[in-house]
Phi, psi and omega in degrees: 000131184291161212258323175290311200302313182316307164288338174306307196271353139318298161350272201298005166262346181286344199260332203277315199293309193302312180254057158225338157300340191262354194268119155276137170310156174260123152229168158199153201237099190264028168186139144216093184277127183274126174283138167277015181265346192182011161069005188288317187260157174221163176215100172289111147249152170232191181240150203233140151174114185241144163287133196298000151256031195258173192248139188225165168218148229203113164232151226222115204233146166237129160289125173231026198232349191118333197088031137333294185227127151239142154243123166340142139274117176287341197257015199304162148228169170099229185243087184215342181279085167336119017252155194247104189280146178302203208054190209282138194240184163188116177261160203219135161204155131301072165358103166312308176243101150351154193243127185292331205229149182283351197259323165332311192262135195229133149251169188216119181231156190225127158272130195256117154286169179246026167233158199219140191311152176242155179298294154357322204264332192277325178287298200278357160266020145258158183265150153294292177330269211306296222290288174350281193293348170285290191322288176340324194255319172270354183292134196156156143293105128331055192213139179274337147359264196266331201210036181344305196278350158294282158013241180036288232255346171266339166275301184302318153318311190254358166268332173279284118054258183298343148282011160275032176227291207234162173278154194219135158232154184260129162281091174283141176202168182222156177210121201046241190284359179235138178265087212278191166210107188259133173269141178220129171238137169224157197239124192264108181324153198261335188258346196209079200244047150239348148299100190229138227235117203218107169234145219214148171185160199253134207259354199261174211223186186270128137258134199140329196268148153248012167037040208273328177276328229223047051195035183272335156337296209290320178288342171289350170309264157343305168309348196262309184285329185279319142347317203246281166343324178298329233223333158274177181256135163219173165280337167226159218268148172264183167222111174274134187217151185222118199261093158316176166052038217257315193304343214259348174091065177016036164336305163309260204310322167322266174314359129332296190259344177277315191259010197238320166299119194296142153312309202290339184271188176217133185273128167262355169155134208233134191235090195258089173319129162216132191049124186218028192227348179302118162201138169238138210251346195314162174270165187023067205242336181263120169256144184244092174359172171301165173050352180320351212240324191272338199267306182238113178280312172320339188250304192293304178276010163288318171310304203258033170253358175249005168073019168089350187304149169279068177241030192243165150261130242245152126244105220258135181202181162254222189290296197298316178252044165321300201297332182318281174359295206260010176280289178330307160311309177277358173256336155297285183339314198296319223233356175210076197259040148274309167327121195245091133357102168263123183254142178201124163271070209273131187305139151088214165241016165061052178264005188238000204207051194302323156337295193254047184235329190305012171246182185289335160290334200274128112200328182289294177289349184269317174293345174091017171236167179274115186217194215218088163275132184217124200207120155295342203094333161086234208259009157256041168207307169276121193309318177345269208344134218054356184231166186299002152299323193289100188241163105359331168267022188251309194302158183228096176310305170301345176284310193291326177297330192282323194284297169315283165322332153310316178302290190301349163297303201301320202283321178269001173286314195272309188275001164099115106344113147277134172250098190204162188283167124243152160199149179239190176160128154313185183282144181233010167193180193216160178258104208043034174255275224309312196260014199259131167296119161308343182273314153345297202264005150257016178276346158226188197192136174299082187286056184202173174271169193215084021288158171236141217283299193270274191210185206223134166240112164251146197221150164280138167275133220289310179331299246242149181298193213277147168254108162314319197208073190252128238203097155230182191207142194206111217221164149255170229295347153333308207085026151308050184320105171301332203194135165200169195191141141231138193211133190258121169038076163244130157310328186213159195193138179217159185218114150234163186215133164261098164323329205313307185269357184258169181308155133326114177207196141269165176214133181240149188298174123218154159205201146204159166230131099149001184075052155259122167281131173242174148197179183183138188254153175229148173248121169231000000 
């Protein structure tokens, strides 16, 4: 083969790869059927379409609220395991918790490609501009104090913002004379949305400040991540939250984390800006509390091999949230390694070390989850803080794009990237409610444990009259028949089916007896 043929078809497999990369799977879910015996089991089928080199994997979310709330299903059968072939497929699972009402239950089934959006494409869509025209709009005072009705006129900003991206609620909560509000937007994992990825920062300010480092940074922060992020698939969900009351001895987050947080979920980690756009390339430009040097000598003398400049990002973490930490640190390395990352690890919950509790993270730690403070340093690296100085023409943008995109690395590395199908539906038939007779189901009877170890015996019960007519079927969860009989006018009756050589699975009954319909599922 010529040295031209040879680079063509490279080409063309480089090209075949690439826009098979852009396809997304198809999915749609064309039954779900429900055991009527306790709403427990379900059986899904669906429809598959994929480009014929992608790989799918197939996941399963349930609903007992309407679709309100999904939790992942663990337990699957059936057709879920990569590669999944196109055409009509069909899985079976068990409920954990029943569903009280029938009207109630919603699945969510998801095809996973096994190509997935890169982060890289996600860091390099921010803009300065867009951080700018944020700042620009929140520069002010920001205080219920001195200036209620700006508050005001800065929640409706910022409740309009974040809904051209995500659905957004205001969260009431109150402390003495003041009535705060916290914003929440979430973006819902498609395969795990009790797995949640969280970045967060706090908008209200000082008087006397336009507070442009303190904190209107840390909300373009967020905003930003939410702009861009929005616009992808993941596997667990993030969350943006914008904290009132932070100045106030962190009131917002506090009351956040006492009333606001689910049991049921898992904080995979919360990444809280606070102040992120200050950098001084200057010498001795970084100033450290007292004793910094003796509790983390690794973070001080990395500064001061550098002659103290503030030309870093703090990463603030405790004990409990190493792993945060050190996620985060490798996803600046990966993605944005002109960023120069500082780790500081504060004991506990840094109740001996009160410097670095001054955010929005320390309730997150106080609460038992692993979280973050990303920090320019505040009043040991900017003279601003806190004063009528602190401007937008002070701030190092590119500096501040660099912190962000570190955030927005950190943030889609913990929720997974995805390329995937979705579809939902209730239930659209049911399995032994509408037609089945109670006298029916006492005419036969399961002679096995259910699940069953071997094979399954149904017999007549000696109570019930004679059978004119017994009519069974015995399928798998496809519809596939395994087994069927039929017997005309018997005293007595016994069917046996052996499991023995087929998968684990569910398997379901249909019959009549006198031409009464039954059914009954079995586990094998």
């Amino acid at each position: 083969m010529s040295v031209y043929r040879l680079a063509l078809v490279a080409l063309l497999t480089a090209k075949i790869s690439f826009l098979s990369a852009q396809i997304t799977p198809e999915i749609t879910v064309t039954d779900v059927i429900v055991d009527g015996s306790d709403y427990s089991m379900i059986e899904v089928h669906y429809s598959l379409s994929s480009d014929a080199t992608d790989s799918v994997s197939i996941h399963a979310m349930h609903s007992n609220d309407g679709g309100l709330s999904f939790s992942q299903v663990n337990n699957l059968a059936g057709d879920f395991e990569k590669p999944v072939a196109n055409g009509n497929r069909v899985l079976s699972y068990e409920s954990a918790s029943p569903a009280a009402e029938l009207e109630d239950i919603r699945v969510k089934v998801v095809a996973v490609s096994r190509f997935s959006p890169s982060i890289h494409e996600m860091v390099e869509q921010v803009q300065v501009s867009e951080l700018q025209d944020i700042i620009d709009v929140l520069e002010g005072e920001r205080n219920y104090g001195s200036n209620p009705s700006r508050m005001d006129s800065i929640k409706d900003y910022l409740e309009a913002e974040m809904s051209t991206y995500l659905d957004v609620s205001r969260l009431d909560f109150s402390f003495g004379a003041f009535n705060g509000q916290n914003f929440v937007s979430e973006q819902k994992g498609l395969v795990d949305p009790l797995n949640v990825a969280i970045n967060g920062a706090h908008f209200d300010g000082v008087i006397g400040s336009p507070g442009a480092d303190d904190n209107a940074s840390g909300i373009a922060g967020v905003l930003e991540a939410a702009r861009i992020l929005s616009q992808y698939q993941f596997e667990n969900s993030i969350r943006y939250l914008l904290f009132d009351l932070e100045e106030l001895g962190l009131r917002g987050s506090v009351d956040y984390t006492i009333n606001d947080l689910s049991n049921d979920e898992t904080i995979l980690g919360a990444i809280i800006n606070e102040m992120i756009a200050y950098s001084d390339s200057s010498v001795n430009s970084q100033q450290f509390p007292a004793g910094f040097s003796l509790l983390f000598p690794a973070a001080y003398n990395e500064v001061a091999a550098d002659s103290f400049r503030g030309n870093f990002i703090t990463n603030v973490g405790n004990t409990a949230s190493a792993s945060l930490m050190a996620s985060y640190k490798n996803a600046a390395l990966e993605y944005v390694p002109t960023l120069k990352v500082i780790d500081v690890e504060a004991p506990g919950t840094s109740q001996t070390v009160p410097d670095l509790r001054r955010s929005d993270h320390a309730p997150f730690w106080d609460a038992g989850h692993q979280a973050l403070m990303i920090t320019d340093g505040a009043n040991f690296r900017n003279p601003n803080y806190h004063e009528a100085s602190d401007s937008l023409s002070t701030l190092d943008l590119n500096f501040m794009k660099a912190v962000v995109q570190a955030n927005i690395a950190a943030l889609a590395s913990l929720a997974i990237p995805l390329k995937a199908g979705t579809d939902e539906s209730a239930y659209t038939s049911i399995l032994g409610v509408e037609n089945v007779n109670s006298k029916a189901n006492e005419c036969f009877k399961l002679q096995s444990a259910n699940p069953s170890k071997s094979g399954l015996s149904i017999y007549k019960i000696e109570s019930c009259e004679q059978i004119q007519s017994f009519e069974i079927k015995v399928s798998d969860v496809t519809g596939r028949t395994i087994h069927e009989a039929h017997v005309r006018k018997r005293d007595d009756f016994q069917l046996e089916v052996s499991f023995e050589n087929r998968a684990s699975a569910l398997y379901i009954i249909h019959g009549t007896i006198n031409g009464t319909p039954f059914s009954e599922r079995v586990v094998w």
